[in-house]
C-alpha positions as CSV (number, residue, x, y, z in Angstrom):
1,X,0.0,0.0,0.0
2,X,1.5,3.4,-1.0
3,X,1.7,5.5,1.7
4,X,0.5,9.1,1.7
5,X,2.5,12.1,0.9
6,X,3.4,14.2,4.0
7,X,2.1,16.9,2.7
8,X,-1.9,15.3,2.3
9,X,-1.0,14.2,5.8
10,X,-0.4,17.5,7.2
11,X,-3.8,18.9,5.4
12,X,-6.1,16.5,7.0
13,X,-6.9,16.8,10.4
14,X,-5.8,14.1,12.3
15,X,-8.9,12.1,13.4
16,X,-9.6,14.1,16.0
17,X,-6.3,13.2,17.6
18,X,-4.9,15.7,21.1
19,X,-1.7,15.6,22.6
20,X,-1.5,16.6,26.5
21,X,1.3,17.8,28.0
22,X,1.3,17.1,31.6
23,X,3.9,19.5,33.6
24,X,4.8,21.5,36.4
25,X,6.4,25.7,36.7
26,X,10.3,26.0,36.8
27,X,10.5,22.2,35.0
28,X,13.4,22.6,32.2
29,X,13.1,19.0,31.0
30,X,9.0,20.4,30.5
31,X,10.4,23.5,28.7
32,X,12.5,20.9,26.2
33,X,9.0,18.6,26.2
34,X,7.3,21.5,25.3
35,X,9.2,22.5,22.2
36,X,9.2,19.1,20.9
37,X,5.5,18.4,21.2
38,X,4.4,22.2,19.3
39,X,6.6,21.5,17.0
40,X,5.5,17.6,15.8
41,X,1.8,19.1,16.2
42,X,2.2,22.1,14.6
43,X,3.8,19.7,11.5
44,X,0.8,17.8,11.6
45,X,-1.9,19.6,12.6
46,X,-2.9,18.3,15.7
47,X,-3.9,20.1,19.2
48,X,-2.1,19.9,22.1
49,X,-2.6,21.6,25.7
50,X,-0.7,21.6,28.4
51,X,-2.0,20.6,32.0
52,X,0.3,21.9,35.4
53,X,0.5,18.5,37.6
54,X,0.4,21.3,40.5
55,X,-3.0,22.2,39.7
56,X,-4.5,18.6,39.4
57,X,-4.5,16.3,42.0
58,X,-5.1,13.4,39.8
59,X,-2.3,14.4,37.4
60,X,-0.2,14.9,40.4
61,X,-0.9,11.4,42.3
62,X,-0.5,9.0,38.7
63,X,2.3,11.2,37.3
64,X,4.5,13.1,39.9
65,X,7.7,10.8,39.6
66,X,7.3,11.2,35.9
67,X,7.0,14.7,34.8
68,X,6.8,15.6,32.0
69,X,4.5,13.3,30.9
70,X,2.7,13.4,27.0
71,X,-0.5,12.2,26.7
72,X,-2.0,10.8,23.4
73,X,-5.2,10.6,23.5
74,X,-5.4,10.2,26.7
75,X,-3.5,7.2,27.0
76,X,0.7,7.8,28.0
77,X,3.0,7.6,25.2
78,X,6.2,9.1,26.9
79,X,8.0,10.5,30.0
80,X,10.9,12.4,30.9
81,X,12.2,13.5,27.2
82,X,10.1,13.2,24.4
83,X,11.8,11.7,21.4
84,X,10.3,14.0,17.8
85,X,10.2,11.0,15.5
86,X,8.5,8.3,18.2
87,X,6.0,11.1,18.6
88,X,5.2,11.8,15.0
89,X,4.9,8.1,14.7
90,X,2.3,8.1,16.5
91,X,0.2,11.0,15.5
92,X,0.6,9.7,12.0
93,X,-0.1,5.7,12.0
């Protein structure tokens, strides 16, 4: 199966796809998350938001030890550093 041109990617919306940033203030390894995940979704076209773990409790209790956390869909697809091409890869499959 051919696959589609990057460019017809990046016009579509991606099925309704969000990536969640989960942080905290004064977090540098949030910072370097940050630029990573507006970039990749910026390329592709998909929202993100970012949530401060200080502000959540829930957030805070399931993700303290592992901040920054990026949310896909809800579900956690990384911690710590956020690697541009793993995250691409899966906003586009």
């Amino acid at each position: 199966m051919a696959r589609m041109s990057p460019l017809f990617r990046r016009a579509r919306p991606e099925r309704d796809r969000l990536v969640t940033l989960v942080r905290k203030p004064g977090c540098h390894l949030c910072d370097d998350a940050q630029v990573v995940v507006e970039k990749v979704c910026a390329d592709l076209g998909v929202p993100w938001e970012s949530k401060d773990i200080t502000e959540d409790r829930e957030l805070y209790d399931r993700y303290w030890e592992q901040i920054p956390v990026v949310l896909v869909d809800g579900r956690q697809h990384t911690f710590w550093r956020v690697n541009e091409d793993r995250l691409r890869a899966a906003l586009s499959d």
